[in-house]
C-alpha positions as CSV (number, residue, x, y, z in Angstrom):
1,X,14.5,-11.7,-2.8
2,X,13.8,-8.0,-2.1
3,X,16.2,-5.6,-0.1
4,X,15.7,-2.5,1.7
5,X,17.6,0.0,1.0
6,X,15.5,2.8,2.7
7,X,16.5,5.2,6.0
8,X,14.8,4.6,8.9
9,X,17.0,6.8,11.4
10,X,16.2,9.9,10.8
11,X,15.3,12.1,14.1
12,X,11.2,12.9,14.5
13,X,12.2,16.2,15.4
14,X,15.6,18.0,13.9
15,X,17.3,20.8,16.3
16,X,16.8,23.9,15.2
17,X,13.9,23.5,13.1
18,X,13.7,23.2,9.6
19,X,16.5,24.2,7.4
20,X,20.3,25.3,8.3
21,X,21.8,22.0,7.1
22,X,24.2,21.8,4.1
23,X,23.0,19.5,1.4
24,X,25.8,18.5,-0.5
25,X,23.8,16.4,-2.9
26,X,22.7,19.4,-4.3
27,X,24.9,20.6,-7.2
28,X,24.1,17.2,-8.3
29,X,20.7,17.1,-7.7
30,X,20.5,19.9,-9.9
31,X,22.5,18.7,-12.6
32,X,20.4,15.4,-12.8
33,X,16.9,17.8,-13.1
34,X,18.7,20.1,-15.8
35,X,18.6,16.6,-17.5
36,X,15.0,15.8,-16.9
37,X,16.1,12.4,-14.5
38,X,14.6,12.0,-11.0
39,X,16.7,11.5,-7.7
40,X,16.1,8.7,-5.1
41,X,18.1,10.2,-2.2
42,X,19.1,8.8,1.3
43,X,19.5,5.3,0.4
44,X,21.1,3.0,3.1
45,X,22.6,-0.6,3.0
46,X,23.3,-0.5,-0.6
47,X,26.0,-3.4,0.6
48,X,23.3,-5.8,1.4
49,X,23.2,-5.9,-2.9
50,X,24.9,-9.2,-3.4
51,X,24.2,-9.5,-7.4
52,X,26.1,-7.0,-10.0
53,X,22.5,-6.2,-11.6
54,X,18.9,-5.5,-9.6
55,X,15.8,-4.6,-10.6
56,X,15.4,-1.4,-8.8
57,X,12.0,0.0,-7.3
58,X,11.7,3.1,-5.2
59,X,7.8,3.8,-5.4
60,X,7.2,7.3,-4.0
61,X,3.9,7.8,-2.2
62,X,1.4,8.8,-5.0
63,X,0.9,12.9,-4.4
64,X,-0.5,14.5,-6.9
65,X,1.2,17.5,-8.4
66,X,3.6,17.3,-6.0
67,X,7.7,17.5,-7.0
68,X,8.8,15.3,-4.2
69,X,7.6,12.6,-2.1
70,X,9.0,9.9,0.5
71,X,9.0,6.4,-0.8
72,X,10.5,2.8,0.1
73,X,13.5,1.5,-2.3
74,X,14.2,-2.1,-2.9
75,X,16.2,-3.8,-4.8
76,X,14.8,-7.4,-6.6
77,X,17.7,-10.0,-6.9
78,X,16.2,-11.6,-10.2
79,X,13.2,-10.7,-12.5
80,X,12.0,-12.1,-15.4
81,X,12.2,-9.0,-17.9
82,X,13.4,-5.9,-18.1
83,X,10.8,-4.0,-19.3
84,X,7.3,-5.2,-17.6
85,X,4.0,-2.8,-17.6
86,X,3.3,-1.3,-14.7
87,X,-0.3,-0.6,-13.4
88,X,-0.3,1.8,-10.8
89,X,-3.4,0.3,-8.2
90,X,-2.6,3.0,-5.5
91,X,-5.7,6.0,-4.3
92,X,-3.7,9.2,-4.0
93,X,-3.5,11.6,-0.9
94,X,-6.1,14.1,-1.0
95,X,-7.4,16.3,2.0
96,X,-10.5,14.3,2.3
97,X,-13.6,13.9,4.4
98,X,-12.9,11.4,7.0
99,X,-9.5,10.6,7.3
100,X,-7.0,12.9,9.1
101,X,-5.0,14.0,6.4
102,X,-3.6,17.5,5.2
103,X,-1.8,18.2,2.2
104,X,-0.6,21.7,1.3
105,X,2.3,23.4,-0.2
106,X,5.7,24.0,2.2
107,X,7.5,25.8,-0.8
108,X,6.1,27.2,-4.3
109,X,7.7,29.1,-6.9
110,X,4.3,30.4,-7.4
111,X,4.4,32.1,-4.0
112,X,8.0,33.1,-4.5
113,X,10.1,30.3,-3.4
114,X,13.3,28.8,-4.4
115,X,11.7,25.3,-4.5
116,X,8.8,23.0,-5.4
117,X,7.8,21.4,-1.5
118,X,4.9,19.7,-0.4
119,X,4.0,19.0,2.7
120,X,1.3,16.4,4.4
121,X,0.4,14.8,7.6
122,X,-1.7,11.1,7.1
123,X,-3.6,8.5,9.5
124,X,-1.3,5.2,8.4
125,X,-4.7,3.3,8.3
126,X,-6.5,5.6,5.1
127,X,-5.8,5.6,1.5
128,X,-3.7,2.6,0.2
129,X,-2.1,1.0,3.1
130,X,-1.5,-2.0,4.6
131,X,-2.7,-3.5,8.1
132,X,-0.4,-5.8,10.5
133,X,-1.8,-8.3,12.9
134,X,-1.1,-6.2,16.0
135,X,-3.7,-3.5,14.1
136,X,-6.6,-5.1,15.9
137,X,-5.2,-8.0,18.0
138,X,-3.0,-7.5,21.2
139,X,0.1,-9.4,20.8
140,X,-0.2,-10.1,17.2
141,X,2.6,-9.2,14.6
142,X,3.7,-6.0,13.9
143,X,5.0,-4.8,10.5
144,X,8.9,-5.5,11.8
145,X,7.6,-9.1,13.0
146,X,6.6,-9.9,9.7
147,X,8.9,-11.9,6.9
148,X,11.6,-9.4,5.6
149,X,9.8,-6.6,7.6
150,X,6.7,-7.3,4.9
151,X,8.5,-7.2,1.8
152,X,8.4,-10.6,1.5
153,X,4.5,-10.9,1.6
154,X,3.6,-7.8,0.3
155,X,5.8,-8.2,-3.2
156,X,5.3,-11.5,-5.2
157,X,2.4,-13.3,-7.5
158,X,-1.1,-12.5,-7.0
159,X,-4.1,-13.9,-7.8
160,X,-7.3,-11.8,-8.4
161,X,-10.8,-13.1,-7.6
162,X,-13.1,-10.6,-9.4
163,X,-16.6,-9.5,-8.3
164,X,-17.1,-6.4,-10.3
165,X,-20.2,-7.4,-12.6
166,X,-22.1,-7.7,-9.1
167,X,-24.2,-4.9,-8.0
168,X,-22.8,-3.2,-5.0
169,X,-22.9,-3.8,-2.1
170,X,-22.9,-7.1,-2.0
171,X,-21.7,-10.2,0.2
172,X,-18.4,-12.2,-0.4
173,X,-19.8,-15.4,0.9
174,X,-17.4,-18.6,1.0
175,X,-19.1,-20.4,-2.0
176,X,-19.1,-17.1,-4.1
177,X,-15.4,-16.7,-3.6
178,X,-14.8,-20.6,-4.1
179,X,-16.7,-20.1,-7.5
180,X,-14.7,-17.1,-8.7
181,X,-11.6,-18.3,-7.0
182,X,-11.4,-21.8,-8.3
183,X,-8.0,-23.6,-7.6
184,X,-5.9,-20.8,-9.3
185,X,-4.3,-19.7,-5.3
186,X,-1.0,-21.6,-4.5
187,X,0.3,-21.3,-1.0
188,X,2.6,-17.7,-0.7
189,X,0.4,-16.1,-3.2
190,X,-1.3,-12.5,-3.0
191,X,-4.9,-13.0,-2.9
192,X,-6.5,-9.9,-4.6
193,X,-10.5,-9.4,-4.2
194,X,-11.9,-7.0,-6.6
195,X,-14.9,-5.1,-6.4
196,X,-13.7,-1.9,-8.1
197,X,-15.7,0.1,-5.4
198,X,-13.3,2.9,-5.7
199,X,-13.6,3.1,-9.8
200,X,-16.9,3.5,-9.6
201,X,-18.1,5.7,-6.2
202,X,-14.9,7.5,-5.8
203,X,-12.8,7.2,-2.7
204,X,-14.2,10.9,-1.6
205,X,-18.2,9.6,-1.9
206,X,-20.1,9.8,1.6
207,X,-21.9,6.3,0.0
208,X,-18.1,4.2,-0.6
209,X,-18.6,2.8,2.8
210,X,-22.3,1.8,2.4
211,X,-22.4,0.8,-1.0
212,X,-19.0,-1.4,0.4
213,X,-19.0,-5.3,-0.1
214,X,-18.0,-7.5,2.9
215,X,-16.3,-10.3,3.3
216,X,-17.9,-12.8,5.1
217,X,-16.0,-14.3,8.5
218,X,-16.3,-17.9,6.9
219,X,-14.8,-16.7,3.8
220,X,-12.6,-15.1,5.5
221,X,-11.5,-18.0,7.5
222,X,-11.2,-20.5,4.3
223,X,-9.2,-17.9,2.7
224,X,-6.5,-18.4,5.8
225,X,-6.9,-22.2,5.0
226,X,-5.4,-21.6,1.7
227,X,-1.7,-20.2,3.1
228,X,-2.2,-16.6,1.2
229,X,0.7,-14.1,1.9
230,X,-1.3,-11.3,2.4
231,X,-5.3,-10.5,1.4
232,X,-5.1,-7.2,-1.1
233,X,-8.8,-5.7,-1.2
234,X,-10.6,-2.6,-2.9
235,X,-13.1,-2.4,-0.1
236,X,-13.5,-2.2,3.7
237,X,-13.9,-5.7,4.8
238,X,-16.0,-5.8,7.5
239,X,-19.9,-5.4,7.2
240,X,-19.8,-3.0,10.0
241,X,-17.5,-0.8,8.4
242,X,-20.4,1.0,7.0
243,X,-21.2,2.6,10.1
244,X,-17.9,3.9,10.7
245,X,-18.2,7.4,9.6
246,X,-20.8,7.8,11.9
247,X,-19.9,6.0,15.2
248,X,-16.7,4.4,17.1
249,X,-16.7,1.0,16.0
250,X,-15.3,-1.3,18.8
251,X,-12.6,-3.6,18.1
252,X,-14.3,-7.1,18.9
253,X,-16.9,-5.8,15.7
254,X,-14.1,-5.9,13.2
255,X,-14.9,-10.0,12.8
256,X,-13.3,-10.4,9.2
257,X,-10.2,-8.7,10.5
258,X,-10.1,-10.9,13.2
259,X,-10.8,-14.3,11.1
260,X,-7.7,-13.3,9.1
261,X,-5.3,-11.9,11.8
262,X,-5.8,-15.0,13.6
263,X,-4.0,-16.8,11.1
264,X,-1.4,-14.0,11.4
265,X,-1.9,-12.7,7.5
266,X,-1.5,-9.0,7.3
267,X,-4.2,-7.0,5.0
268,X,-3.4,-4.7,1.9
269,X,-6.1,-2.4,1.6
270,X,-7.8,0.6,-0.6
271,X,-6.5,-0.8,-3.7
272,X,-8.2,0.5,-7.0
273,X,-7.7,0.5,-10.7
274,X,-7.4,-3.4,-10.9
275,X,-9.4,-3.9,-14.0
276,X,-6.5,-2.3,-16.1
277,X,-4.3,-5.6,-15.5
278,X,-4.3,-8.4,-17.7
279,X,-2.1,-10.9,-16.8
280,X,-3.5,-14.1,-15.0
281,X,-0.9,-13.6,-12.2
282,X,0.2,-10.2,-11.9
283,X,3.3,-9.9,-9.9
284,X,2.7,-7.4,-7.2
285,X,4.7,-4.3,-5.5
286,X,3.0,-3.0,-2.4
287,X,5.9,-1.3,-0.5
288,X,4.9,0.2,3.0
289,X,6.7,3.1,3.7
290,X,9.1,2.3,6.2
291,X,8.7,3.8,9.8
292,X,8.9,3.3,13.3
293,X,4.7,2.9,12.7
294,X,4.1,-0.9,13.8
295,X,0.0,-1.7,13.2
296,X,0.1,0.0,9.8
297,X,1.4,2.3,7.0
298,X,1.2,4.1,3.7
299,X,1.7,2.6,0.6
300,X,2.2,2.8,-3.2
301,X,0.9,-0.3,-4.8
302,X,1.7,-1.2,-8.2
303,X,1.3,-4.4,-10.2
304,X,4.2,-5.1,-12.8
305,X,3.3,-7.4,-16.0
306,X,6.5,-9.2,-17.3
């Protein structure tokens, strides 16, 4: 069982504007940095922690060079070894091309402040994120509707189904996936599909949507049949996806999102890096970061081998 320990109640807007309110954290804050340790601050529900011992995750958003980021902590009531290795499958914020994204320094020593700050504003639907029903179908599930807010889908076993010896772009066609998929999916299990698009184009190349694989709609639809808890992928989806970047694509085009939303399975998306893991069922952590945001959100994705 995961918990969620994270704040959610914080105001949009503060009065006054930034700054002007005590923090009486800080003194230790400061003495926990003198030490070289990191500080997960403004946890909540901490009461909801029925065991004496949890394994502890608070993955900050990945922002490079940066000394402070939100993230989602949770709290895992068993595990099956304290020391796992984690692989890190998450594309870091960068201002980049299409998306609507801006990240910049708030505060720099360099400029002459007191403190390391950065600052960024982010579409919930670029870089690695995750996609609830109600993102392209009216009525369907939004990331509250969803077990344990998500956590419940979006952290468990996986399975990876691996297509990166194919020359891209290429098809993901029912009997392809059957082939590399074989019977190794149980029911509940994160289904990862791995083209390692990003690894080899970049997630800043003009060519990472037309180079893209797709996922066919009848693959798509047998993959429902097989109960997964969420679908994890390193690649837009959708054939038409490719022409994003240079038109409006309408909603009723999006036919691979539809084939899996209508089973009410929610989408992990923009995963990379997945060739570093080794273990037959990597156990994943894909935390959303938590928000009034209902169709979709940020996330740092990481894949922990006991």
């Amino acid at each position: 069982m995961a918990v969620d320990l994270s704040c959610d109640n914080i105001p949009a807007s503060r009065p006054g504007g930034e700054g002007g309110y005590d923090n009486h954290n800080e003194p230790f804050r400061a003495a926990l940095h003198a030490e070289g340790l990191l500080l997960t601050e403004n946890c909540v529900d901490l009461g909801a922690i029925e065991n004496e011992e949890v394994f502890f995750v608070a993955l900050p958003i990945s922002l490079p060079d940066s000394a402070t980021a939100p993230c989602r902590p949770i709290a895992m009531s068993s595990w099956p070894s304290d020391t796992p290795r984690i692989v890190d499958l998450s594309v870091p914020l960068f201002n980049h091309w299409r998306w609507k994204i801006d990240v910049c320094k708030g505060r720099s020593f360099a400029t002459g402040d007191d403190a390391e700050e950065t600052h960024f504003l982010i579409t919930g639907h670029g870089f690695t994120h995750c996609d609830a029903p109600c993102h392209m179908r009216k009525g369907g599930a939004t990331i509250q509707d969803l077990p344990n807010e998500g956590l419940d889908l979006f952290v468990g076993e996986a399975v990876i189904a691996d297509f990166s010896d194919l020359e891209l772009p290429f098809p993901i066609t029912r009997s392809l996936l059957a082939e590399r998929l074989g019977d190794r999916l149980r029911p509940g299990d994160r289904l990862i599909l791995r083209s390692d698009l990003t690894n080899r184009l970049g997630y800043e190349s003009r060519e990472w949507h037309l180079k893209a694989p797709n996922l066919e709609p009848d693959a798509a639809k047998w993959i429902t049949s097989l109960e997964p808890a969420a679908v994890c992928i390193d690649f837009p989806q959708d054939y038409i996806a490719r022409e994003m970047p240079v038109r409006h694509v309408y909603n009723e085009e999006f036919v691979t999102h539809h084939a899996v939303f209508a089973a009410g399975v929610p989408f992990v998306e923009d995963l990379r890096d997945l060739g570093r893991l080794h273990a037959e069922r990597p156990f994943l952590v894909a935390v959303p970061l938590k928000s009034t945001c209902v169709d979709g959100a940020p996330m740092r994705a990481v894949a922990l081998e006991w």
